[in-house]
Every structure is written in structure tokens, then in C-alpha cells.
PLY file of the C-alpha trace (Angstrom):
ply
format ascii 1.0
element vertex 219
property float x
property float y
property float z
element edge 218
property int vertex1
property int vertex2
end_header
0.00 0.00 0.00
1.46 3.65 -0.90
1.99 6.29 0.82
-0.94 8.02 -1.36
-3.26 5.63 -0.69
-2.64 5.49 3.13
-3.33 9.18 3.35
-6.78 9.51 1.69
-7.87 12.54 3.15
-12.21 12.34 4.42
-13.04 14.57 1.10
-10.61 12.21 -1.39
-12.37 9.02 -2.95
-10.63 5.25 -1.28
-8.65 3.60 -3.55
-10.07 0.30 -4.74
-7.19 -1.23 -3.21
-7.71 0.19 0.58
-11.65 -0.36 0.48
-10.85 -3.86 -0.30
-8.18 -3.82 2.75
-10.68 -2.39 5.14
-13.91 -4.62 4.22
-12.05 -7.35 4.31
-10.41 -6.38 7.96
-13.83 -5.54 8.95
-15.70 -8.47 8.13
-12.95 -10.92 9.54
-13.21 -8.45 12.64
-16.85 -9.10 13.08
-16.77 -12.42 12.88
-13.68 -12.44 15.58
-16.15 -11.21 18.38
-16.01 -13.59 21.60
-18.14 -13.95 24.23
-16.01 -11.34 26.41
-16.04 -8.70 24.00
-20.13 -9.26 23.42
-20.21 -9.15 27.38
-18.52 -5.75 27.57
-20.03 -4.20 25.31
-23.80 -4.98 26.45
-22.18 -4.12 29.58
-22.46 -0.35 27.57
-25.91 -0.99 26.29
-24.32 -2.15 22.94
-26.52 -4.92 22.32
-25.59 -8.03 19.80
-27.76 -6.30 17.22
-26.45 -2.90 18.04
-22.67 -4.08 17.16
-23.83 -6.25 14.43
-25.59 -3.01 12.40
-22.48 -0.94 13.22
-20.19 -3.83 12.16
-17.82 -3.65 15.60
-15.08 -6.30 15.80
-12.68 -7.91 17.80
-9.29 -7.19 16.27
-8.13 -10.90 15.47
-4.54 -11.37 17.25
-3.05 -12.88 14.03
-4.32 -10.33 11.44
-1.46 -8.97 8.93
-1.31 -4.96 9.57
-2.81 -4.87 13.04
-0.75 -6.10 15.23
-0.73 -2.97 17.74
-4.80 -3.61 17.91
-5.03 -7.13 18.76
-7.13 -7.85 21.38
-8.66 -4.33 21.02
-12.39 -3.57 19.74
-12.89 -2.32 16.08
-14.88 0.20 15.62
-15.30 0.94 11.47
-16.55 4.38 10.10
-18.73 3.46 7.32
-20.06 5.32 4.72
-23.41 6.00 3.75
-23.51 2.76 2.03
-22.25 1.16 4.79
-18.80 0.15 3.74
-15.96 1.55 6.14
-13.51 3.99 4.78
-11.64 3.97 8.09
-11.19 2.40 12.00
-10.81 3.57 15.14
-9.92 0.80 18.02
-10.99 0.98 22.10
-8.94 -0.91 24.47
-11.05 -3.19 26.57
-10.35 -3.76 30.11
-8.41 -7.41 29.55
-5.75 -5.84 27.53
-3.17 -4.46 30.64
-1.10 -2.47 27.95
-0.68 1.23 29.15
-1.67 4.33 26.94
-4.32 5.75 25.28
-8.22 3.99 25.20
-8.80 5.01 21.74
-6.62 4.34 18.72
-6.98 5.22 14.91
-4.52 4.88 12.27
-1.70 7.30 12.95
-1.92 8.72 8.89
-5.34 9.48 9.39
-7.12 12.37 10.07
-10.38 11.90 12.23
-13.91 11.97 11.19
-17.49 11.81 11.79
-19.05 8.43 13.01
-22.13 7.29 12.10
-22.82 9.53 8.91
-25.61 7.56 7.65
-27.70 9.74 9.96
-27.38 12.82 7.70
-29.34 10.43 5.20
-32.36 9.81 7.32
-35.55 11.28 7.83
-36.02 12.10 10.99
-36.19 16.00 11.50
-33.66 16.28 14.64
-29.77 15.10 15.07
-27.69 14.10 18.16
-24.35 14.79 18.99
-22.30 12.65 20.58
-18.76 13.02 22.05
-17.76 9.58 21.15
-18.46 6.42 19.00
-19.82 4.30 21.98
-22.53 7.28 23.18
-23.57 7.86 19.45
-24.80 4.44 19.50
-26.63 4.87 22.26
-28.19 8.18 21.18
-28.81 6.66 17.61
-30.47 3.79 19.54
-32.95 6.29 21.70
-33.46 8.20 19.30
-32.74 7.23 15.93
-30.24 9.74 14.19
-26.96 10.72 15.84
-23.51 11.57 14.76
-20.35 11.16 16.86
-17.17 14.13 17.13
-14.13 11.95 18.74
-13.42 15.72 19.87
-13.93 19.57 18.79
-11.40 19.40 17.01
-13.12 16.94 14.17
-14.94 20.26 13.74
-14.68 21.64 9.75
-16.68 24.52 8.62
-17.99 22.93 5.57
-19.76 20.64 8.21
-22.43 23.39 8.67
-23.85 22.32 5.62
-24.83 18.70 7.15
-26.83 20.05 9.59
-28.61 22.59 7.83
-31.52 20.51 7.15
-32.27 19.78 10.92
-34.72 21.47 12.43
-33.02 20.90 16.08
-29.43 19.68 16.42
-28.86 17.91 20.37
-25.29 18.00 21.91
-24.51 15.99 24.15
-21.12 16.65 26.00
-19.46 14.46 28.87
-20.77 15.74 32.44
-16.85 17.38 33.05
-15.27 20.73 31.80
-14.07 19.11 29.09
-17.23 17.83 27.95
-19.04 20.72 28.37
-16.13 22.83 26.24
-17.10 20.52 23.76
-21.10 21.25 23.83
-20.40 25.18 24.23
-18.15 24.94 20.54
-20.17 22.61 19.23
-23.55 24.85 19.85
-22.19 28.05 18.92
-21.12 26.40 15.66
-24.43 25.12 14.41
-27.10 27.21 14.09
-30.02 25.04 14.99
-27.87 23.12 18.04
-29.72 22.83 21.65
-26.84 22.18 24.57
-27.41 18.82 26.74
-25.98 19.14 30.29
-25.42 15.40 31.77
-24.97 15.25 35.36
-20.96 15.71 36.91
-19.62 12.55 36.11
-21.75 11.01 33.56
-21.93 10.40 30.30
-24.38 9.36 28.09
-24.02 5.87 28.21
-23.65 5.87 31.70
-26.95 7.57 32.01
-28.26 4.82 30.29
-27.36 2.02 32.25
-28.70 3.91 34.88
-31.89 5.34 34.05
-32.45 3.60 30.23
-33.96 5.08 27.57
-36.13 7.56 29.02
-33.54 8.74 31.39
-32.06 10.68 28.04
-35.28 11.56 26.65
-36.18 13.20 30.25
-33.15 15.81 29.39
-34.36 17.10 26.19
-38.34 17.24 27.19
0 1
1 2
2 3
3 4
4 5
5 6
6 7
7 8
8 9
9 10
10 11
11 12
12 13
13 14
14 15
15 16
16 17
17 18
18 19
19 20
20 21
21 22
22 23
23 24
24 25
25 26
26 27
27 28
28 29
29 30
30 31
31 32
32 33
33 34
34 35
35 36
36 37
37 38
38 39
39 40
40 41
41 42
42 43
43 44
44 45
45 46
46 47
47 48
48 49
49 50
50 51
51 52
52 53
53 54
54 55
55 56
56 57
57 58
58 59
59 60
60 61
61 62
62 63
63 64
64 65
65 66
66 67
67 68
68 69
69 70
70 71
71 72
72 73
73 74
74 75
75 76
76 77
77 78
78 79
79 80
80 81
81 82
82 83
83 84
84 85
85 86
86 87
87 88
88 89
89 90
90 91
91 92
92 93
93 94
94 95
95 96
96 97
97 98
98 99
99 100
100 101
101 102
102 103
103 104
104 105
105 106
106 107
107 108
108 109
109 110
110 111
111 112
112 113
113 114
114 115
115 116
116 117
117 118
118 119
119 120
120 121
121 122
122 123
123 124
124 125
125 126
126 127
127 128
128 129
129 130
130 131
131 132
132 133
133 134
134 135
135 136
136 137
137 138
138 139
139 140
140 141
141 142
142 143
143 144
144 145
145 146
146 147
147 148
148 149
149 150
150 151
151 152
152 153
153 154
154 155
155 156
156 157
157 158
158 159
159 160
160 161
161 162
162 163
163 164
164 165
165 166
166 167
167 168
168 169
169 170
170 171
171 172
172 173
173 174
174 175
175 176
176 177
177 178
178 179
179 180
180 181
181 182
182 183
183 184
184 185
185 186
186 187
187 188
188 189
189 190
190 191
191 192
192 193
193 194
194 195
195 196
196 197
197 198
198 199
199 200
200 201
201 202
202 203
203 204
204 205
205 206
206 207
207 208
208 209
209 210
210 211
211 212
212 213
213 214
214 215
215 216
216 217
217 218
């Protein structure tokens, strides 16, 4: 693989070549999940259907080309068609190794998860703070996009949201996460803040007070 093609930028069409590499790692991925990793993540409200729709993986320990992620979750950013154009990867709480939780590929620039929502029909949006929450607000309420930070943030992205008649951010109940709602909101137009509880998050919330626990904060 070249250099190019390992640098396809979010607005530059994948080579044939790294599609291939990517649904291929994704389906094997997919397959790979055990009963641990299906454990932990209903443990997050990610139910077996959930991670099935969203294609999450188990990276597979022996996989050429991902040998820093095995063990770790996959988590694939798929287009509106549904095939991924890239992966970011969660450590889960068996592998001991120290750093970061979240990993993408280092040549990578981030993007937006879950951008089938922009497709849909439903007249609002949520905004989530990460890929795991985004499933859980895409779950409540059926169209939400996830920022893996502020910085994700590109002005063209206005445009996506234009056709919303409210746009929901939800921020992490700490400064940081409610930095993120306060640039996020004075960014978009349309945007309504969501201020979770110190500590929380939305998945968190979740666990805790289910589905109607989130809608309660936007009522």
C-alpha cells in the first residue's frame, strides 16, 4: 500500500485497493467477536444487534497490519452505504497495555461516526462526544452523529446540519465535555446544549436510568 493511498484525506475518494483492505479487515473483525467482548459491550448498552448493524469487531490477534490492535475492539466508520472507509480501536479492560483507550490509524485524520444519519428522515440530530454514546443516542433516538473531539470540527460541516430542524449536543458531564457542547452549539445554528450530570456520560446515564432517562433531558 502507498503512501498516497494510506493518506486519503475524508473529502478524497478510497482507492479500490484500501476499500478492499478495510472490508475485508472488517468483516474478519466481526466475525472475531467472543463472548467477552459481546459481554462488555452490552455491559455499555451495545446490544448483539447494536454491534452487528455498526459492524464492531474484535481485532483478530493474528491479522497482517494490526498487530498494535489485537485484542482491542474495532470500531469501522462506514459510509453512507455502509462500507468503512476507516477504524478507530478501544482498548477493553483485559488488555493491561498502558496508553491511550482510543486508537486510529496514525496517517489518518479523524472523522465523523455514524454519517448515515445525515441520510435519514427524521427532522432532529444528536451529537455525541464519542463512538460508543452515538450508538446509544442513535439507539434512543434514531439519528446521531459522533465528534471523537472539537477538534473533528470543519466549517464545511455546517452544511450537514442545515436541514435539521433541532441539532442535540450531548457533551461528557466534566469541563471538558461541556467545552465541547459550548463549541459545538455556537457552531451550528439550529444546536440545543445537553448538560449530563458531573460525572456522567451518556451511556452511563443509560445504564442507569435507560432510555427515558435521556429523553427526560431534552423534554
Amino acid at each position: 500500500m502507498t503512501s498516497e493511498e494510506q493518506s486519503d484525506s475524508p473529502l478524497r475518494p478510497l482507492s479500490r485497493q484500501r476499500r478492499e483492505w478495510l472490508e475485508k479487515a472488517t468483516t474478519t473483525f466481526t466475525n472475531s467477536i467472543t463472548r467477552e467482548a459481546a459481554a462488555w459491550l452490552k455491559a455499555r448498552g451495545v446490544e448483539k444487534e447494536d454491534a452487528l448493524g455498526s459492524r464492531l469487531g474484535l481485532v483478530a490477534t493474528d491479522y497482517p497490519g494490526f498487530e498494535r490492535y489485537a485484542g482491542w475492539l474495532s470500531i469501522p466508520y462506514l459510509a453512507a452505504d455502509g462500507h468503512p472507509v476507516s477504524m478507530r480501536f478501544r482498548r477493553p479492560d483485559w488488555v493491561t497495555t498502558d496508553g491511550p483507550k482510543y486508537l486510529g490509524f496514525a496517517e489518518e485524520k479523524a472523522r465523523v461516526y455514524n454519517v448515515e444519519s445525515f441520510m435519514g428522515s427524521s427532522p432532529d440530530i444528536h451529537i455525541a462526544e464519542g463512538e460508543f454514546d452515538t450508538l446509544i443516542l442513535k439507539k434512543v433516538f434514531g439519528s446521531a452523529v459522533g465528534y471523537p473531539g472539537a477538534n473533528v470540527w470543519k466549517k464545511h460541516h455546517r452544511v450537514l446540519f442545515a436541514g435539521f430542524s433541532n441539532v442535540y449536543v450531548w457533551g461528557d458531564g466534566d469541563e471538558a465535555g461541556r467545552k465541547f457542547t459550548e463549541e459545538m452549539v455556537a457552531r451550528i445554528r439550529s444546536a440545543n446544549p445537553v448538560y449530563l450530570p458531573s460525572g456522567e456520560d451518556v451511556t452511563s446515564l443509560y445504564m442507569k436510568h435507560g432510555a427515558d432517562g435521556l429523553r427526560g433531558l431534552i423534554a
